[in-house]
N, C-alpha and C positions, 0 to 999 in steps of 0.2 A: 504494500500500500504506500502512495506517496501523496503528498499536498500535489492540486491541480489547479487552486487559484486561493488567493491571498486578497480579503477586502477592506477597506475601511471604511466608513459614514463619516465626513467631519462635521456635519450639519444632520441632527439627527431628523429622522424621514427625511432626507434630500437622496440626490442620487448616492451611488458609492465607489471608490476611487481604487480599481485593481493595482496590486501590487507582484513586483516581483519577489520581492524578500521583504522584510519588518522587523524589528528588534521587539520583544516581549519584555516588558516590564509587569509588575502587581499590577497595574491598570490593564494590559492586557497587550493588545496591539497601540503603540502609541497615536497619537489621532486621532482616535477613534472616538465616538460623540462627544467633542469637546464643545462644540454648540447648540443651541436648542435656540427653537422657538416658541414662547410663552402669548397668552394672552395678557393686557393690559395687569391685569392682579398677579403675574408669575406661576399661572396653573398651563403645563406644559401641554403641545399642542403637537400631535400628530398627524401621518396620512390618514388614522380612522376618523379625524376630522376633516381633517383639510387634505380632500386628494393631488391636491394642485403641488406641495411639499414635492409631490416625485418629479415636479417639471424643475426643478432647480439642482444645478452643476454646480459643484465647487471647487473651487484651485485654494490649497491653503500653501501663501507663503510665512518665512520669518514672525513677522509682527503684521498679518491680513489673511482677512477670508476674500476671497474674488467669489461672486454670484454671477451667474447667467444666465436667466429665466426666459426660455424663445428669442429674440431682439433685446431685451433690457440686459444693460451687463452696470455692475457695480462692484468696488470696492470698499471692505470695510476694515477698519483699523480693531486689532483685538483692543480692546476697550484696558487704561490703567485698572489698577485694581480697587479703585479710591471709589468710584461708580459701582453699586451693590444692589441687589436686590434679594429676596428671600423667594426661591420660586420650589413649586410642588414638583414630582415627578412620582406617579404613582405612590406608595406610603412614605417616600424620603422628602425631606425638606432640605433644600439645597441654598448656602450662599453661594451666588454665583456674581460675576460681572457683569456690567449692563451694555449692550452696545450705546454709539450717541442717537441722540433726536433725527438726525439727518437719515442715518442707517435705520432707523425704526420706521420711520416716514416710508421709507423708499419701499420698505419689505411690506409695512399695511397696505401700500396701494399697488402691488404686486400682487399679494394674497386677496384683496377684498375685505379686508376685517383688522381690527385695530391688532396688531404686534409689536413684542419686542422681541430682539434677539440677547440672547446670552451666555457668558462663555466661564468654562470651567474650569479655573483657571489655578492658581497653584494656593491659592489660599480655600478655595474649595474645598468641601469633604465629605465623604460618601461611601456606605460600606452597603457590599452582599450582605443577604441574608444568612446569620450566623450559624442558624438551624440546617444550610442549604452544605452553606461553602466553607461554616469554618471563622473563625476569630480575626479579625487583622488582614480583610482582604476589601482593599478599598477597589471601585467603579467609577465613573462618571455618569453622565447624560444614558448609557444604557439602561437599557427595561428591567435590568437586575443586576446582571451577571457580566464577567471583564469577558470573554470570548464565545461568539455561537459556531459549533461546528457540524455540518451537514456531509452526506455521504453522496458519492454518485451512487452507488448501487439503490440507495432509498430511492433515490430521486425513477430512477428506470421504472422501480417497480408501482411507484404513483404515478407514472406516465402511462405504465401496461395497465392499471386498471382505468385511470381515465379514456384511454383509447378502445376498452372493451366493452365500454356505456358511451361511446360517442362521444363524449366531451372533451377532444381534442388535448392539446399538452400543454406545460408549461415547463417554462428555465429557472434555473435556481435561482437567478435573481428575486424571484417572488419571496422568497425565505430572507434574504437579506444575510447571509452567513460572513462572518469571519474568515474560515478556514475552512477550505471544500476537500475531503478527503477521495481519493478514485479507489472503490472498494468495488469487489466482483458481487460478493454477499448481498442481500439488502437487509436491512435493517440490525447489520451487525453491532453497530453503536451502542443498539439497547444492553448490551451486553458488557460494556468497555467499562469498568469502573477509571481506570488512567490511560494513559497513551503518553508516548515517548516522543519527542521531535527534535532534533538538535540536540539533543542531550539534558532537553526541558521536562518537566513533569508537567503533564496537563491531567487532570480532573475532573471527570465528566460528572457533574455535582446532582443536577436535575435537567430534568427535556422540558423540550419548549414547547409550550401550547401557542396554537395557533388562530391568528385572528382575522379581520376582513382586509388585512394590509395583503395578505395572501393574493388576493380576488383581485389585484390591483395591478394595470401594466407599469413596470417601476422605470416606464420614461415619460408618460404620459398623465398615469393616474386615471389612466381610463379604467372602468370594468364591466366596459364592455368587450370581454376577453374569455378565455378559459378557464375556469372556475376551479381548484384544487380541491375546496372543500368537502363536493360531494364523494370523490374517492377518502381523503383523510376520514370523514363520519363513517365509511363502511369500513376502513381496516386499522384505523389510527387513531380509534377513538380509547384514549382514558378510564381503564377499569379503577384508575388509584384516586381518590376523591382527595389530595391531597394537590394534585396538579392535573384536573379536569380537564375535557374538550379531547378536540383533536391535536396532537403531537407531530412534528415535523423537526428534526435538530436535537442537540444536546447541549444545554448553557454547560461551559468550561471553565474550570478556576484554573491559572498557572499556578507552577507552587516552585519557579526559577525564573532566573532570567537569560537572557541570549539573544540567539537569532535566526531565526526560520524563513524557511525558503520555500517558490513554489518549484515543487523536483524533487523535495525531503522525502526520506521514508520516515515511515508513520510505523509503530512500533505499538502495541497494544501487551503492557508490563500489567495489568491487574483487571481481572474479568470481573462480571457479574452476572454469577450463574443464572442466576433465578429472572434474569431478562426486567422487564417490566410489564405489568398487568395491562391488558387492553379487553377490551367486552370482545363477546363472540359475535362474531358477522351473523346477522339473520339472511339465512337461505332462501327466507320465502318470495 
């Protein structure tokens, strides 16, 4: 098994930025949602709101996020740390930075609806779930967890059910992963308690349930597209009432640091016999 693509989000729900290699730090892959975009009160705002989030490219340099939404192109300076605001992100409550007036302006009438952007910046603080991942393992801007990792092999066999009810296929962009492993298996993952990369420990802590950001073209935001959900509800749906719904990926703690590549082999050092519990398909 080796890595087959490497991604990052710098602007969470915005597009996502393939890499060649990455350095892994306790945040995970560096970059990775160091932005967000809040509502006017700092209650963070997604593609399940705003599908429009998927039409926006980002180039992060030095000291700038660059946007380019269709025709609109801007630059925004990462905001001093002196500019604060208190913003929500699912149970966390985050200090974060604030972009300026100008940059907030530009993004609300971009979007349609009043925003700010903000950024997570080294005065920031944010930890995984303790229960999940463990003590001392801080996050950013992501939905929990420092790394999501998906498999080719999963991905084949939600494409063969999708194409065996007609409902055409989709690319792994839909999932938004971190780290795409090229497995023959499918759904070998459920089984990986660790995995090996560069000489890194990764830890596959909890899987990822899955939501309408799925259902969404991740250049467009259209959905009027391919649908994953109805194969995930018949083979991937959550017997564990602990982490509900349908499942797609595996949130990943590092537990080192280094540097991973796409071309690495993938190395699977601690299993988990007992797999994970999913309801039985109705045949009828």
């Amino acid at each position: 098994m080796r890595i087959t693509d490497l991604f990052i989000y710098p602007l969470k729900s915005a597009r996502g930025i393939a890499l060649q290699s990455s350095e892994i730090d306790a945040f995970g892959l560096p970059g990775d949602r160091r932005a967000m975009i809040t509502d006017r009160d700092g209650h963070f705002i997604t593609q399940r709101e705003l599908p429009d989030l998927a039409r926006i490219a980002v180039q992060v340099g030095p000291s700038t996020f660059h946007f380019t939404m269709g025709d609109r192109q801007m630059t925004a300076q990462i905001p001093a740390a002196t500019t604060r605001m208190d913003v929500s992100i699912w149970k966390s409550i985050v200090n974060a930075a604030v972009a300026d007036d100008t940059t907030n302006d530009a993004l609300s009438t971009w979007l349609g609806r009043d925003v700010k952007l903000v950024f997570f910046d080294h005065q920031a603080e944010r930890s995984a779930s303790t229960e999940w991942a463990g003590e001392g393992t801080p996050v950013t801007f992501t939905d929990g967890y420092q790394i999501l990792v998906t498999t080719t092999g999963s991905l084949r066999a939600l494409n063969a059910d999708l194409e065996a009810h007609s409902e055409g296929r989709v690319g792994m962009e839909r999932f938004r992963p971190n780290i795409v492993v090229d497995t023959e298996e499918s759904w070998a993952e459920d089984r990986w308690a660790a995995i090996e990369i560069g000489g890194i420990r990764f830890d596959l802590v909890k899987p990822c349930s899955r939501c309408i950001m799925t259902t969404q073209d991740q250049s467009s935001g259209s959905r009027d597209v391919p649908n994953p959900m109805p194969a995930m509800g018949r083979i991937r749906m959550s017997a564990d009432r602990r982490v509900p719904g349908p499942l797609f990926g595996w949130n990943v703690t590092p537990r080192g640091t280094g540097r991973i590549a796409v071309g690495d082999p993938v190395k699977v050092i601690e299993e988990r016999p007992e797999g994970w519990a999913f309801k039985v398909r109705n045949s009828a």
